[in-house]
Structures are given as C-alpha cells and as structure tokens.
C-alpha positions in Angstrom: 33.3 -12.6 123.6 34.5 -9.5 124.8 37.9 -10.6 125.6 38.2 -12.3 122.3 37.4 -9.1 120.4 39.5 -7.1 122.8 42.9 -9.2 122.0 41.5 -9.4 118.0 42.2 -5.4 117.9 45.4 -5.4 119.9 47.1 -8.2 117.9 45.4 -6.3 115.0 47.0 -2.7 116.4 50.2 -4.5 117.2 50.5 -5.8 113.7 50.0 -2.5 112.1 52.3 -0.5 114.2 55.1 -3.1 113.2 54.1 -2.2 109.4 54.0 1.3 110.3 57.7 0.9 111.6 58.8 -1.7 109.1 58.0 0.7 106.4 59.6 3.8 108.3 62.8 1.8 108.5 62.7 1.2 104.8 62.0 4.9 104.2 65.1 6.0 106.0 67.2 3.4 104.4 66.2 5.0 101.0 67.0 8.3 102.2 70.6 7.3 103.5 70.7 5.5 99.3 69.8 8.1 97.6 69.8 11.1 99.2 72.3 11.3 101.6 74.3 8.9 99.5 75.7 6.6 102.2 75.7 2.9 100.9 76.8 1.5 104.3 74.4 2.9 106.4 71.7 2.1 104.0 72.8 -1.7 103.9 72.5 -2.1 107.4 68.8 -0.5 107.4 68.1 -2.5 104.8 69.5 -5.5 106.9 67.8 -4.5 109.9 64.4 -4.3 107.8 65.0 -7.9 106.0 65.7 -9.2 109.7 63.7 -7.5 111.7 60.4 -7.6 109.8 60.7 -11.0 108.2 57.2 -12.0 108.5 56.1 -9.1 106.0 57.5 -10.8 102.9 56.9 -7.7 100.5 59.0 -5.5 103.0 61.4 -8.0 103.3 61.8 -9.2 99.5 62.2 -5.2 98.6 65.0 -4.6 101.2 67.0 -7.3 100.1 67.0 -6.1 96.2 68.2 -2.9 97.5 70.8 -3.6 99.6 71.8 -5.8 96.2 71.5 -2.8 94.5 73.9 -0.5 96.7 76.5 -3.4 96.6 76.1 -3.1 92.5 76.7 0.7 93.3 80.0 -0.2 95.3 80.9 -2.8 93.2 81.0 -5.7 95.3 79.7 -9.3 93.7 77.6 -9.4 97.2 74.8 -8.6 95.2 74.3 -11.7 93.2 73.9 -13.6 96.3 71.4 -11.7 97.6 69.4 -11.5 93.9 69.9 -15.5 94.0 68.3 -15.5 97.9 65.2 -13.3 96.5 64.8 -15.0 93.8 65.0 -18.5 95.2 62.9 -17.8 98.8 60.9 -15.3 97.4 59.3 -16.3 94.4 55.9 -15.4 95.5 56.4 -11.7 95.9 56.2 -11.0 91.9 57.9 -7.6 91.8 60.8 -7.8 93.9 61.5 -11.4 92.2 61.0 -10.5 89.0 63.4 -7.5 89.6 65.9 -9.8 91.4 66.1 -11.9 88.1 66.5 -9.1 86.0 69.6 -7.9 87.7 71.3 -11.6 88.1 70.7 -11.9 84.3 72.8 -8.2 83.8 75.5 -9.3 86.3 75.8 -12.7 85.0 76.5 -11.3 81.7 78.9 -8.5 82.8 81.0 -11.0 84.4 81.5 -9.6 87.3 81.6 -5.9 88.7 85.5 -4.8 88.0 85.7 -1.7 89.9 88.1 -1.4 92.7 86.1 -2.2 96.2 87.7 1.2 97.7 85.1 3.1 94.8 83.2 6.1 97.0 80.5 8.0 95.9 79.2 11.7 97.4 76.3 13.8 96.6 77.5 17.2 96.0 75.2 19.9 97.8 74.5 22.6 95.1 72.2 25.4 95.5 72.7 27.2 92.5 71.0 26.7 89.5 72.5 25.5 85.6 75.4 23.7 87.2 76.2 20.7 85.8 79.2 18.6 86.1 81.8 20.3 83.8 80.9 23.2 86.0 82.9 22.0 89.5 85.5 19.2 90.5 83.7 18.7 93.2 85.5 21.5 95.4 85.5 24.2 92.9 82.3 25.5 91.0 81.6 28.2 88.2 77.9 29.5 88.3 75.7 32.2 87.3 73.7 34.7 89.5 70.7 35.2 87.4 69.8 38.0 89.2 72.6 40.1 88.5 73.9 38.6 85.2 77.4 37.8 87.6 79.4 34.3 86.8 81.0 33.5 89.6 83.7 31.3 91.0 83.9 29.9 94.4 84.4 26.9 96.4 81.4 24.8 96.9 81.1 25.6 100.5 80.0 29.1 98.9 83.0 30.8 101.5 84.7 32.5 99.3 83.7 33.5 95.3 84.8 36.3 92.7 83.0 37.8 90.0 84.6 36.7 87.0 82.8 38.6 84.2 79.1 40.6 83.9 76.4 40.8 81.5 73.0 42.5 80.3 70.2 40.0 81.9 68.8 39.1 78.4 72.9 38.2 77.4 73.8 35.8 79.6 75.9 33.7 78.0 76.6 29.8 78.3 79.7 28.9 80.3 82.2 26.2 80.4 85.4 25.9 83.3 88.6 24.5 81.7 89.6 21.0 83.6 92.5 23.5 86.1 89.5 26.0 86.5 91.8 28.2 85.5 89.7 29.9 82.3 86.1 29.7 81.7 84.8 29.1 78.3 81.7 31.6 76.9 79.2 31.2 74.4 76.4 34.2 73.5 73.9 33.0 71.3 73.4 34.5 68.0 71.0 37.5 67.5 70.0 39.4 64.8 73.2 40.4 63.2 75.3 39.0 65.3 76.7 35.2 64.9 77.9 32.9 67.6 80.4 34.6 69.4 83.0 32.3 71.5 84.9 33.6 74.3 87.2 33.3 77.0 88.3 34.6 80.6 90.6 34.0 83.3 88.6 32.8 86.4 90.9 36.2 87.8 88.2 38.2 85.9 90.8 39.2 83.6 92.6 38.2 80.2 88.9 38.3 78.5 88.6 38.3 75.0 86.8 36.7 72.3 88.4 34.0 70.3 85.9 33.1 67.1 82.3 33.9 65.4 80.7 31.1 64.1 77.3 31.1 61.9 75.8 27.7 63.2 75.1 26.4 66.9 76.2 23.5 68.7 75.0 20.1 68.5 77.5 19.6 71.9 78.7 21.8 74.2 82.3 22.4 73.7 85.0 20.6 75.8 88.3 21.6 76.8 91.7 20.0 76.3 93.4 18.7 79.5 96.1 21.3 78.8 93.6 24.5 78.0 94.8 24.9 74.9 92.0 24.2 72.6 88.2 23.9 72.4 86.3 20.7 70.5 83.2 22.0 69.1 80.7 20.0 66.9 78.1 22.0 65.2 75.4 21.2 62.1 75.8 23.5 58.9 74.9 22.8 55.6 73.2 19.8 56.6 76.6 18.3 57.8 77.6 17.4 61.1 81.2 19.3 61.5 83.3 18.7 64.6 86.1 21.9 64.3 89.3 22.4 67.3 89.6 25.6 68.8 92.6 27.6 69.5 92.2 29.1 73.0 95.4 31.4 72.1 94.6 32.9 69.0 91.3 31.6 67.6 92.5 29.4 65.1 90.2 26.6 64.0 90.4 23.2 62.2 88.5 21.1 60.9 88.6 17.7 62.1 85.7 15.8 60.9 82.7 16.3 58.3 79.7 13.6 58.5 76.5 13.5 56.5 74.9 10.5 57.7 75.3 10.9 61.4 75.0 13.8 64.2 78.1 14.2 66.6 77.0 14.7 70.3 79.1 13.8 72.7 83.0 15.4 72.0 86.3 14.9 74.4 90.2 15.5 74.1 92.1 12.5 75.5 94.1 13.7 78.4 97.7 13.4 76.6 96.0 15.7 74.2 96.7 13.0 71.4 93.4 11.8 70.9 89.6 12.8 70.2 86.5 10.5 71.2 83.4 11.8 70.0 79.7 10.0 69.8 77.9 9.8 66.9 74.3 9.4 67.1 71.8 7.8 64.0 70.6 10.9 62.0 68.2 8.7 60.1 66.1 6.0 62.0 66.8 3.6 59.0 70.2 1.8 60.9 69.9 3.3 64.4 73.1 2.7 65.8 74.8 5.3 68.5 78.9 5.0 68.0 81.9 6.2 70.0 85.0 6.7 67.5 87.9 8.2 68.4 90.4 10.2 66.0 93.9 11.8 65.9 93.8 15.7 67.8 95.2 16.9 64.2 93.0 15.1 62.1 92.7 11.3 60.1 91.0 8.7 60.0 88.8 7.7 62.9 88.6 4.4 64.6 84.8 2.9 65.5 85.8 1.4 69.5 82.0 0.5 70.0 78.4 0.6 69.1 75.0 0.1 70.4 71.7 -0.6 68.4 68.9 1.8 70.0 65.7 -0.2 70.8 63.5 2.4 71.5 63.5 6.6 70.7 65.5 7.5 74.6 68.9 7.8 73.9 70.6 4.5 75.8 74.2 5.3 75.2 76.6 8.3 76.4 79.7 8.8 75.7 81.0 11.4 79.3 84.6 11.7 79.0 88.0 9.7 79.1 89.7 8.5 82.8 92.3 11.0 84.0 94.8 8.2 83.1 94.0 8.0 79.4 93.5 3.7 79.6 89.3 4.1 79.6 86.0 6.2 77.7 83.5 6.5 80.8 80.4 5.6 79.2 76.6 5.4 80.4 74.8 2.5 79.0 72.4 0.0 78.9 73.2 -2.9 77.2 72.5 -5.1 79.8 68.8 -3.9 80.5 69.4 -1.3 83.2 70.9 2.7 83.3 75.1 1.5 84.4 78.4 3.5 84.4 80.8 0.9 81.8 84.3 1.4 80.7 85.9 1.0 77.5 89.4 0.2 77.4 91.3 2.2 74.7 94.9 1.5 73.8 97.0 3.8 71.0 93.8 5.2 69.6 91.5 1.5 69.6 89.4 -0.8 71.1 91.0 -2.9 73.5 88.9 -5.0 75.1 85.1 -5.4 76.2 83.3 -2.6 78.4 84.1 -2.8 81.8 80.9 -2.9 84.3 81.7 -0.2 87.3 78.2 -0.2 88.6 74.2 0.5 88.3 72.8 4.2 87.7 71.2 7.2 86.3 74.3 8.9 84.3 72.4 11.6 82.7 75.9 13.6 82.2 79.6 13.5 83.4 82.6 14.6 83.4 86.0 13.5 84.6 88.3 15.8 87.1 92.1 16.0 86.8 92.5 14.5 90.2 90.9 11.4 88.7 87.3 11.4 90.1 83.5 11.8 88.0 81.1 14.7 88.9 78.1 12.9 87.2 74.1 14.6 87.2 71.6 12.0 87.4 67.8 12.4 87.6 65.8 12.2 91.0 64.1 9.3 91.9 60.7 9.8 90.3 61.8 11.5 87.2 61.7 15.2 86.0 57.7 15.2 85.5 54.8 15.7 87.7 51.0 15.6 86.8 48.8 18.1 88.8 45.3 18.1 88.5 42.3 20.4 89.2 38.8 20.8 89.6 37.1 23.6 87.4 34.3 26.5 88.6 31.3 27.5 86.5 33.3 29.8 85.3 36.0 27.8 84.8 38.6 28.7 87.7 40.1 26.2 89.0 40.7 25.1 92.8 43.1 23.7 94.9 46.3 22.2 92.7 47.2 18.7 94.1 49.8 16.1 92.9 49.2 13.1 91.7 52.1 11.3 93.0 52.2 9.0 90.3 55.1 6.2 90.2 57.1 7.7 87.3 60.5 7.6 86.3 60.2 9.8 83.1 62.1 11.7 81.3 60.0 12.2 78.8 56.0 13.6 79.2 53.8 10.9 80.3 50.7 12.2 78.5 48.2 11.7 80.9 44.5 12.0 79.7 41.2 12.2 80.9 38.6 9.3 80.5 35.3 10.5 79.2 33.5 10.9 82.8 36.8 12.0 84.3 37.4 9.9 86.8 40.5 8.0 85.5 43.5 9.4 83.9 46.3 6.9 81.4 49.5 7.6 81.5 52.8 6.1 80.8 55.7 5.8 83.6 59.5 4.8 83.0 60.6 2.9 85.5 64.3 3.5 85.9 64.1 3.3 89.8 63.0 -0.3 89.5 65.3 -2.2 86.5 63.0 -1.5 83.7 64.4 0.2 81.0 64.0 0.5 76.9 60.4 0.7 77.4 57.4 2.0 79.7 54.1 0.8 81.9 50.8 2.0 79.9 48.8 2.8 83.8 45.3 3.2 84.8 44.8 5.9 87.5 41.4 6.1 89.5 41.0 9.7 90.5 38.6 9.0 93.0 40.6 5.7 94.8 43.8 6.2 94.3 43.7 2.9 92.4 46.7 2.5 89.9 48.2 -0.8 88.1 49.7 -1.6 84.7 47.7 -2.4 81.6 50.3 -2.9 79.2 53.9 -2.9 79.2 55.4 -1.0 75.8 58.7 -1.4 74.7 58.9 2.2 72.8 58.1 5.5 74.4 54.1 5.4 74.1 50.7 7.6 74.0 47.3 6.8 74.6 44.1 8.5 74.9 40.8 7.1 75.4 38.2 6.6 72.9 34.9 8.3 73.1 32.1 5.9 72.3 33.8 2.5 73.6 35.5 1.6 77.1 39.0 1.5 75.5 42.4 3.5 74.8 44.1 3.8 71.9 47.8 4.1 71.6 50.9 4.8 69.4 54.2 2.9 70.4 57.1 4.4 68.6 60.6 2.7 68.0 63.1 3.3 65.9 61.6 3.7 62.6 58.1 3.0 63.0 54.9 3.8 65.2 52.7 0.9 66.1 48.5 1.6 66.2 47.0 -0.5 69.1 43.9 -0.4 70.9 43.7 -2.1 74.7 40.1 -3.0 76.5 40.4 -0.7 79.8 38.4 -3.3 81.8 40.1 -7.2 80.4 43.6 -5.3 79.0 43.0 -7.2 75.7 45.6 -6.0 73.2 44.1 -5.2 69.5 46.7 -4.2 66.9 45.5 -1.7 64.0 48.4 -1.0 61.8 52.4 -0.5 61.9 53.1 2.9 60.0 56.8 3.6 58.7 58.9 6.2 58.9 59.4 9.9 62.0 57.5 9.0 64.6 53.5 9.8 65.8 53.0 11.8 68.7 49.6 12.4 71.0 46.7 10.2 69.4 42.9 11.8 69.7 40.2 9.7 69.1 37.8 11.2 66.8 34.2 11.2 68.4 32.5 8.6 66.5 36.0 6.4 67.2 36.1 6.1 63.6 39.7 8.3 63.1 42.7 9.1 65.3 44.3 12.2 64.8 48.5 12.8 65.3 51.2 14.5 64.9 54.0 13.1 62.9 57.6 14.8 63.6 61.0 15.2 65.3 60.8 18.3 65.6 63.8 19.6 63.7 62.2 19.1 60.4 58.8 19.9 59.3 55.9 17.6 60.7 52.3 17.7 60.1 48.7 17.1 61.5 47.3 13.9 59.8 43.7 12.4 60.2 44.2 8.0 60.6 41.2 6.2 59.6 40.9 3.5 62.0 38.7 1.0 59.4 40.5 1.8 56.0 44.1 2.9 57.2 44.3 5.8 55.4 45.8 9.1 55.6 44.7 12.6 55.1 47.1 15.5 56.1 45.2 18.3 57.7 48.4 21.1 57.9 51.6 20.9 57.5 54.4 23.0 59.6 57.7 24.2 60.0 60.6 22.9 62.0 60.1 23.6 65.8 56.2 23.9 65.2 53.4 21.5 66.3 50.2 21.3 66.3 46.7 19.5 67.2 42.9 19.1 66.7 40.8 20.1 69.7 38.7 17.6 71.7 35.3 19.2 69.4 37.3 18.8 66.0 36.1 22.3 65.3 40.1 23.9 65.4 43.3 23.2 64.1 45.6 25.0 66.5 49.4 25.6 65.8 51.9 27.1 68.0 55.4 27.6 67.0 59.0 27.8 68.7 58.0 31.4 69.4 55.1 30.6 71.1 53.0 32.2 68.7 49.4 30.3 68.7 47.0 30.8 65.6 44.1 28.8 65.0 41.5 27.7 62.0 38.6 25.4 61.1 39.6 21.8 61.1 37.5 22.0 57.8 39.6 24.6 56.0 39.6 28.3 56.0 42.2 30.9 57.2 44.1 31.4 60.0 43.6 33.7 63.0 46.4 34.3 65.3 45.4 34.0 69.0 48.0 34.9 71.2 51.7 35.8 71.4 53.1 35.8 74.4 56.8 33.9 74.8 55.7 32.6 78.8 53.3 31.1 77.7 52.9 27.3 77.7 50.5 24.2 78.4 48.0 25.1 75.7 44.5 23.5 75.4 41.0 24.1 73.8 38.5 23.7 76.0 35.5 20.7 75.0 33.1 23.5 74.0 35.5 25.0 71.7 34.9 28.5 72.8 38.3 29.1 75.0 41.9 28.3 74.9 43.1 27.6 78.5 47.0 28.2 78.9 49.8 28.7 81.6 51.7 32.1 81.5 53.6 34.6 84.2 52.5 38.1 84.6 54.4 41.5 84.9 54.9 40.6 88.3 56.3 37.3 87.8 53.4 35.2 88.8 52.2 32.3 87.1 48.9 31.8 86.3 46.5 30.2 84.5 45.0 32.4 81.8 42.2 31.4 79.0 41.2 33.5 75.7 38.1 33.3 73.4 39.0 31.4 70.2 36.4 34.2 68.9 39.4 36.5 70.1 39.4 38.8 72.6 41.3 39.5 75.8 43.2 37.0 78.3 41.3 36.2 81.4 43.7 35.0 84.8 41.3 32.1 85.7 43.6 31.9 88.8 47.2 30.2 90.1 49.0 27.7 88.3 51.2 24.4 90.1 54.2 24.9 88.6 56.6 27.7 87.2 58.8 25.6 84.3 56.5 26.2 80.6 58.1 22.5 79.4 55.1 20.3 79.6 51.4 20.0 78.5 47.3 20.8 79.5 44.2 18.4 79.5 40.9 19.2 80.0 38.0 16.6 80.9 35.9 16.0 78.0 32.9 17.4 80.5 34.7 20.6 81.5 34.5 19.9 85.0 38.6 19.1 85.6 42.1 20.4 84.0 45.5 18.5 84.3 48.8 19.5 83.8 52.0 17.6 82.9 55.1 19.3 84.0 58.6 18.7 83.0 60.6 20.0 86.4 63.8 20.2 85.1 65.6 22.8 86.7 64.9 21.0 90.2 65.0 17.2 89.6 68.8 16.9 88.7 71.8 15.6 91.5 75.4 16.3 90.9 77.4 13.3 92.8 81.1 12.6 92.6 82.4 9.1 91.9 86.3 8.3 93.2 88.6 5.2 93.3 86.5 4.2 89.8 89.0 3.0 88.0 90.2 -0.6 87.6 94.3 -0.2 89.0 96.4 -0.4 86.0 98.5 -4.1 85.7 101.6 -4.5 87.4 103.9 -4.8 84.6 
C-alpha cells in the first residue's frame, strides 16, 4: 500500500514539474513576442511547447494560436494552417478554439496577408518619457528633460545629444521633429493673455523664432510636410472643425478645409507634397462613421478613399500617415474583428483599390520615416489600467496596496466596484491581447479566492455596479447613440433588460438603496452633462444638477451629497435634496475622489510639498485634509471605491505614462509592379 502511494506522489510530482516547465517555456516564448520582439525565436518556443508538452491540451492549444499569431505579425499565410489545426484537433479546449476561428474568419476575409515576407519588426528601447513616434526614426529622437525644461536631440543610444532650446518648468511647450530632424516644431499653450503661440528651431539650437498665434487649440497635433516647408494643423473654432497649412518660412497660413458636421483628427502631407489625407471622425453619434479623405495641398474639393461604421464608443479606425513612396495611407483598423495595420492604395488623389492586410496589432499611433520604415506606439499587454485594492483601519488608514492582477486589456477605466459585503469586485476587461475587440467581458472577482470568470459579454464599453437589496448588478452598455439599462443575476448570469435610452451616453450607474432608482451621469465631456435620477419601475427621469463642459459629477453611496468636481479640480458639494453649494477642496493633484458610506469624509489621492503621494480625506462638514497614509500609484487619471461597510478602498488607475512601446516596422510595403 505503501508503495502504491509512494509512486501515486511521484507520478503526481513528475506531472506537476512538467506543468511547471510547460508553462515556463510558454512564458519565455511570450517574452521573446512581445517584449523582446523576436518572432522567430518565439515560434520555435512555441513549437517546442506544442511538441514537447502535447499531453497538456490547454498548453498546447494556446501555443499553437500564438505561433499563428506571430506568423500574422510577419505576414506569412502559415497561420491559417495552424488556426485550421486548432480548430479542427482542438475543439475541446473552448478559448483557444474559439480564438482560432475568430482569426481564420479575419484572414479568410482579408484574402491573404500581402506584406512582403522580408517585413521586420524592433522594439525601440526608450527611457525617456512623452516620446512618441513622430518624435524619432528609430535612430534619432527629440525629448524633453522635465527636470530642467531642456529638449533635447540625440541618437537613441543616448551617446551623443544637444540642447536645442530651454524653458520655465511650468512652459514647457509641446514638440514636434520635422521628417529630416532637421527643425523641431513648438507649441505653448495659451495663458491668460496670451494665445497659442507656434514655433520653430533648428535641431542646431539656433534659427528659433515664432511663426503664428492662434486663438483655438488643436484637435490634432500638427504634422510636417516631407519637405519642411509647411505645418497641417486642424483646430475647432466657432463650432467648426478648420484644418489651416502653415508656412514654416514666414507664417503664412491657409485655409484648406471648414467642416460643421464632422471633427478632423488625424492630418498628413503626402510625401510629393501634392496631397493632404486627413480623418474625419462623427461629431454627432446620429451617423457614426470615421472617414479618411484626402485633398489638394492648396485647397479643393476632397475625395472620401474609405470609411468605417463605429460599433461601439473606442475609436476602431486611425488614419497614421502615408508610405514613404506615396502609393499607400497606413491605417489602424478593425474591420475584420481584431486591432491590424491595413493599407489603402491611393492613386492621383483616390481610392484605388481595397485595404491591404499587413498584419495583426495594437497601432495606438504611427508615423512613417523617410527611409521608408513605421515607428508605431502600441499599448502593453494588459492595458494602461490597474486596480489596487486596500484594507481600511478604524480610523480609516489603509494597509498594504496590492494589485489585483486582473486580465484587462483596457484602455478605458474598468470601473470596478465593491459588492455589498466586500468580498467581490465587477469589472469590465477589453480583451485586445486575445482577438476580442468592439466590445468587453462584464467579470466577477472573488477577493478572497482569487476566483474570476465572465458573466456577460457587452458589445459597447460598459458599467455596472451592484444593487443593494438583491444579489444582482446593474449595468449601462453604451454604443453609438444610445445606452442600454440591464440588470444580470450574479449567481445564474440571467440577463434582464430595463430600457434603451437615446442620445450622449450614461456613465457609472449607482443603485439607489431600496434598488428602486439608478443614478448617472449623462455626457461626453466636451459639452455640458448632468446628474439624472432613473427610476427603474416607471422609467423616468429627474435631473438632479446640471454642469459645465469638462465637469462631472455623482451621488454618494448614502444619497446624502451631490458632489461635483470640475477640470480644475475644484470639488464642491450639496444635499442630494437641494440646498447650496459648499466648496470642499481645491487642490490641482488631486484626483480619485470618493465619499465615504457614512457620508461624513471625502477620501482622495493627492502629492504633497514634497512630491509624495498620498491618500488624503476631508470632512464633508469641512475642515482640514488628513494624510490617511501612501497611495499605489502616482498618475491622478483614474477613479476611488469604497466598500459599502467601510472596511476596504479600491483604486482604478489609468498608467499611461508607463504602458506605451515604441516599435519600428520595415520592408512593410507591398513592392511596387514591375511595369
């Protein structure tokens, strides 16, 4: 009996370590992916994994998608075969199948992947901050020193950089290189009597001088001509969308375009100079449909060369910049269900064919280099948020920070909120790392187990929170032009819909305490939104407060306070019943506000004379901040939650100064026709 035991465990301890390495080996192939970049070596760990560990199916089933997937990234047709293989001898695993099929279908529909089978990619190792890809061509980069107020230019290596022009540390301006890095572009924001002011320099440090004021800001960052000549510049005035060209020489300005029904975002000289391509995104969610035109340099009529319908409030298409050889607008989209680099093939100012597929990705940005390559910024594999969560004191200090680690891909806050004993958090989670785009994965957390799964899939960018009396969430699902009211049973996942409601879209849903109301926020944003009250039984409205553009505001878990806080970070507060106003703090650190379930405090994040972050709490009966003690995470973008019982606080945190990769793309383009 002994015996039998005895070889039980060591089979049982045999078959673990061979998980235990099975999974290392498919840890280092995702490092070689997507951190290191090397799609060669990361096939043949994925191989080795599929090969070596056959037995575990999962293991297996998820290696062989993603070796598929870095073939997509190299643009080989390899791929379908092993999506066919997956989804034929692996039918049983769900995810990885389900994934498999998803990517066939996109494939099948693309054709096949065009791009040249010579097509390299690089991760470019940056270690200062704000650099995005118009910034470097990969060898040279302009970039700030924020402690000094220097911009600098260098090599990426960091060997060898100049000073190229200094300012006060509250006027650092916004910079731009032109495509030859041989002048830098600057923009100082408007202060009090003083307007826009546009600038250049010589990347020499000399030659600076300014070249326009302008009243209204950008709704795109300028771009350069090919030639440094001129600047493309689309800005909002007047309530119209006005895209004006530069002169780099002298100042002077045209303007090229005037639009009322549409916002220009995305601007870019051809590379002949003849041409302009610029985006123009829905300003009204009544027809939303994102469009890439492109124009004459000295004005006339534009020519529509595609569109896109948007299916959900994330932006899907993005226009980054024409091919060094004038044939092609780079474009991120996607229309066939998953983030992918396309191509548009432009001839004497038009369409000329179908988008070509290059391969699967995260293009948050791009730009293209005069030697012909792409310097692209995507987003980190798990998205630019992170939840932290706390236990409170007594007294309300809270201890150790720890991570959640949940399986997001967001790029937008996940909301995450308490259940009423505090033991389980909802949240939603974008998976872009795992073919699921245009939507998100409502999830259950168990703080206690670890526990997490799905209890709905949306198909709009969602919030729930639960309610109070009953073991359910409700939720509000917007898409493009309406918000969708649901409840969903936490226990069977059973789907109840309340009501559709029309028009901007509903933001962070509380449940009333009797479950009888929800209260939201209805805005963009950039207009004025408001604080309504939903009754749940006889769908109607009330408005509690309305506010001005770049305001928000919400009821507290007590419904005693109406709290606002504007883009100044200015916080007032007043009975959700009526009354007058009572300003409660204003500091511009501070961020991640909440009222406490009591009432009596508002708990908030904020940095100190000494530039420490903390977290901080004030009487809503007034009085003086309080440090309650140290806070996860330095970036004020994000959101607070506090248990209903007191006894936990969570933070959502948007990370975006650390979650963004520069990589450079070469040997991209299709090779022109022999003629």
């Amino acid at each position: 009996m002994k015996l039998t035991i005895l070889i039980a465990c060591l089979m049982f301890g045999t078959a673990a370590l061979a998980a235990d390495a099975g999974a290392e080996l498919f840890q280092k192939a995702v490092t070689e992916e997507r951190a290191a970049g090397n799609l060669e070596e990361a096939i043949n760990l994925y191989q080795r994994v599929a090969k070596e560990f056959a037995s575990d199916r999962a293991l297996a089933a998820k290696a062989l998608v993603q070796e598929g997937r870095c073939y997509e990234k190299l643009g080989q047709d390899k791929a379908v075969k092993l999506y066919e293989q997956v989804a034929r001898d692996f039918s049983d695993q769900r995810e990885p199948a389900a994934q498999a099929r998803v990517r066939l279908a996109a494939l099948r529909q693309d054709g096949h992947a065009a791009a040249p089978a010579t097509m390299t990619q690089r991760r470019i190792e940056i270690t200062y901050p704000n650099v995005g890809p118009g910034d470097t061509d990969g060898r040279r980069v302009v970039y700030e020193d924020r402690a000094t107020g220097e911009l600098i230019y260098g090599d990426i290596a960091g060997n060898s950089k100049r000073v190229i022009f200094k300012a006060k540390l509250d006027d650092l301006p916004g910079w731009s290189p032109s495509k030859d890095f041989s002048m830098v572009f600057l923009n100082f924001s408007p202060k009090p009597g003083r307007p826009l002011t546009l600038a250049v320099v010589n990347t020499g440090g000399t030659g600076y001088h300014e070249i326009a004021r302008l009243e209204a800001r950008p709704y795109s960052w300028p771009t350069w001509s090919w030639d440094s000549r001129y600047l493309l510049y689309a800005q909002s005035k007047d309530g119209m969308s006005r895209l004006l060209r530069i002169s780099v020489a002298d100042g002077q300005t045209r303007e090229l375009l005037s639009l009322k029904a549409a916002k220009v975002t995305a601007v870019n000289f051809s590379p002949d100079g003849r041409l302009v391509a610029y985006q123009a995104q829905p300003s009204s969610v009544a027809d939303p449909v994102s469009q890439i035109f492109v124009m004459p340099a000295e004005g006339g009529a534009a020519q529509m060369v595609y569109e896109e319908r948007l299916t959900s409030m994330l932006p899907s298409l993005k226009l980054l910049d024409w091919t060094a050889d004038g044939r092609y607008l780079a474009i991120a989209s996607e229309r066939n269900g998953k983030g992918a680099l396309h191509l548009l093939p432009i001839k004497d100012g038009k369409s000329a064919g179908a988008p070509v597929f290059v391969r699967v990705g995260d293009f948050e940005e791009g730009a293209t280099t005069a030697a012909g390559g792409l310097i692209y910024r995507s987003v980190e594999p798990g998205g630019a948020w992170a939840v932290y969560v706390a236990s409170l004191d007594a007294n309300g200090r809270p201890g150790g920070w720890k991570n959640l680690d949940l399986p997001l891909g967001n790029m937008l806050n996940p909301g995450p909120q308490f259940s009423g004993d505090g033991n389980q958090i909802v949240y939603s989670a974008q998976y872009q790392d795992v073919g699921q785009t245009g939507g998100e994965s409502i999830r259950l957390r168990n703080l206690s187990t670890g526990g997490d799964r799905e209890i709905y899939h949306a198909l709009g960018y969602t919030h729930c929170t639960w309610a109070v009396q009953q073991p359910k969430l409700f939720c509000a699902e917007n898409e493009m032009g309406k918000t969708d009211i649901f409840s969903i049973a936490a226990d069977s996942g059973r789907v109840e819909r309340l009501h559709t409601l029309p028009g901007s879209p509903l933001f962070g849903p509380l449940s009333s305490r009797d479950d009888q109301a929800l209260y939201m926020f209805r805005g963009d944003f950039v207009k004025e939104g408001e604080l309504l009250r939903w009754e749940i039984a006889t769908q109607r409205e009330t408005v509690l407060e309305r506010f001005p553009a770049g305001a928000y505001g919400l009821v507290s878990l007590d419904e005693r306070w109406v709290v606002e806080v504007d883009e100044h970070r200015n916080l007032k507060i007043r009975p959700t019943a009526g009354g007058d106003w009572k300003p409660l703090l204003s500091d511009p650190h501070a961020g991640h506000f909440n009222v406490t379930p009591d009432g009596n405090w508002l708990l908030y994040h904020t940095v100190d004379s000494a530039g420490k972050h903390g977290l901080y709490r004030v009487a809503t009966a007034g009085g003086e901040p309080e440090r309650l003690g140290d806070f996860p995470t330095n970036t004020p973008d994000g959101s607070l939650y506090i248990s209903p019982d007191g006894r936990k606080v969570m933070v959502a945190a948007g990370e975006y100064d650390t979650v963004y990769e520069l990589w450079s793309l070469e040997n991209f383009v299709p090779p022109a026709p022999k003629p």
